[in-house]
C-alpha positions in Angstrom: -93.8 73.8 -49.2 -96.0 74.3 -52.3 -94.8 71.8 -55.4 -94.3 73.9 -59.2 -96.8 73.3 -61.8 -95.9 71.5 -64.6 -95.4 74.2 -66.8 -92.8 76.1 -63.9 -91.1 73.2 -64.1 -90.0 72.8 -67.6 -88.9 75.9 -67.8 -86.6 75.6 -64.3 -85.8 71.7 -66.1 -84.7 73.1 -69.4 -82.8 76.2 -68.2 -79.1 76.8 -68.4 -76.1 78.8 -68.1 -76.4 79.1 -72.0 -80.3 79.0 -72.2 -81.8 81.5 -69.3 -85.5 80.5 -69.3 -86.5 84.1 -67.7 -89.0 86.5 -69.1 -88.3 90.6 -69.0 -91.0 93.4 -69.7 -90.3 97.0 -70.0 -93.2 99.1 -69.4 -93.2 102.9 -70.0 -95.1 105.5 -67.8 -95.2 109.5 -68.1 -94.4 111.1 -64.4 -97.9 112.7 -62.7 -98.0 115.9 -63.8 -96.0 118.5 -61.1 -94.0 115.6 -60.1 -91.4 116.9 -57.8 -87.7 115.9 -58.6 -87.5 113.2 -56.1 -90.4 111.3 -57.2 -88.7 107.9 -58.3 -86.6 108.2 -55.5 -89.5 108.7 -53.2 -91.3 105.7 -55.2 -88.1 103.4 -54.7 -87.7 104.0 -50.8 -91.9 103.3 -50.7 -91.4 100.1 -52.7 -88.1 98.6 -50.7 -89.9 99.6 -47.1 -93.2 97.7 -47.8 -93.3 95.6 -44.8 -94.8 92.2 -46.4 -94.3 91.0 -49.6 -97.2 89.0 -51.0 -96.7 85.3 -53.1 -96.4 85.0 -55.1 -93.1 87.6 -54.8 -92.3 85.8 -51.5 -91.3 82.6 -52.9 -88.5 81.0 -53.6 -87.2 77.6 -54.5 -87.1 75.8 -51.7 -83.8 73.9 -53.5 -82.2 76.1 -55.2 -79.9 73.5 -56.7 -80.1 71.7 -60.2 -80.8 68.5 -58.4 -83.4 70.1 -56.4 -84.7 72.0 -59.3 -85.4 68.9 -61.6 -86.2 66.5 -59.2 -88.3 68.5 -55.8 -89.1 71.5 -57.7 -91.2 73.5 -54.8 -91.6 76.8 -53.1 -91.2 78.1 -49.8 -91.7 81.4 -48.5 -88.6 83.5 -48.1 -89.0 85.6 -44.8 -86.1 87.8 -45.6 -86.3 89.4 -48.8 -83.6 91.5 -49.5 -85.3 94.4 -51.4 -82.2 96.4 -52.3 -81.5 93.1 -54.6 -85.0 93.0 -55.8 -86.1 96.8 -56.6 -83.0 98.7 -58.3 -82.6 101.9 -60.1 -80.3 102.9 -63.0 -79.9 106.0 -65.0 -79.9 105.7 -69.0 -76.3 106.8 -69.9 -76.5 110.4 -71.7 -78.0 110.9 -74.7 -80.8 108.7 -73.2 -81.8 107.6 -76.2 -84.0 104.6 -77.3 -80.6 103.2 -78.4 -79.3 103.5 -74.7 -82.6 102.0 -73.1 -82.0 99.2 -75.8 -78.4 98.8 -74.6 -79.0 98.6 -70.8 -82.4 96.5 -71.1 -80.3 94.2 -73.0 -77.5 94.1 -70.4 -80.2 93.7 -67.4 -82.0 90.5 -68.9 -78.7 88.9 -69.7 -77.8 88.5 -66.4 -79.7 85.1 -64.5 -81.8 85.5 -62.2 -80.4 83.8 -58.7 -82.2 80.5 -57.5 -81.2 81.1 -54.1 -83.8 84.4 -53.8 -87.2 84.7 -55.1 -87.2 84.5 -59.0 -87.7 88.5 -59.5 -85.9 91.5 -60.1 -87.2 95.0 -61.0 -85.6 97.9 -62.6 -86.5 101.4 -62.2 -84.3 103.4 -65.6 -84.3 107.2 -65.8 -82.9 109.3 -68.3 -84.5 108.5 -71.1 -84.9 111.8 -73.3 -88.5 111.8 -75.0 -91.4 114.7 -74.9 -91.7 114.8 -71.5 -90.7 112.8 -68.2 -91.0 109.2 -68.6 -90.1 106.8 -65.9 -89.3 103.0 -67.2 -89.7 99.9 -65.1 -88.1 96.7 -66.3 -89.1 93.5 -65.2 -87.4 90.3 -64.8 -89.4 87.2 -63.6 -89.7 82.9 -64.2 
C-alpha cells in the first residue's frame, strides 16, 4: 500500500456528504475531420477494452471508510476496474445548447464520487449544437 500525501488527505479529511471535495473539468474537442458516425462510440468501446489501467487510475483507497480515510489514508491497486462505471457517455438533451451542457455538467459533478472504486469518472456528452461536431469529455477526479 502507498500512504496519501498530505495534501490528498485533507481533502479526503474535510470532505462530506454536504461538502464533496472533487474536482470536474470539461474539455471541448472538434471531431477529426470525415469522422464517421460511430466515432465516439468506437472511441468509448477503445477506452473501456484497454487491458491495464495505469496509477495512478488504478488506485483506490485501500479503506474506503471515514475511519479509514482520516486515520490510514492509503492506496492500493484495484485489479478489477469496472470501466462501464468509470468511462460513460450521455447525449445533451435537444436543443443541445450551452444551457443543456451547463444543466447536465452540473448534475454529473453533484453526484460523489464512490470511495469503494478508484476516485475517477469520465464523461463522454454529445449533442451539443455549435458550428460543427464537437465531442465533450467531462472529468471528475480527487
Amino acid at each position: 500500500m502507498k500512504r496519501l500525501g498530505t495534501l490528498d488527505a485533507s481533502w479526503l479529511a474535510v470532505e462530506s456528504e454536504d461538502t464533496p471535495m472533487h474536482v470536474g473539468n470539461l474539455q471541448i474537442f472538434s471531431l477529426p475531420e470525415n469522422a464517421p458516425e460511430t466515432f465516439l462510440r468506437d472511441m468509448l468501446a477503445r477506452m473501456k477494452t484497454e487491458g491495464e489501467i495505469a496509477p495512478p487510475w488504478c488506485y483506490k483507497l485501500a479503506f474506503p471508510g471515514y475511519l479509514g480515510r482520516l486515520l490510514v489514508p492509503s492506496w492500493k491497486v484495484d485489479k478489477k476496474i469496472d470501466l462501464d462505471y468509470h468511462v460513460r457517455h450521455s447525449a445533451l438533451p435537444r436543443p443541445g445548447s450551452e444551457r443543456e451542457l451547463g444543466i447536465l455538467v452540473s448534475r454529473l459533478h453533484s453526484n460523489p464520487l464512490d470511495f469503494a472504486r478508484p476516485l475517477w469518472e469520465c464523461h463522454i456528452l454529445k449533442g451539443w449544437k455549435t458550428t460543427g461536431s464537437r465531442s465533450t469529455p467531462r472529468c471528475t477526479i480527487r
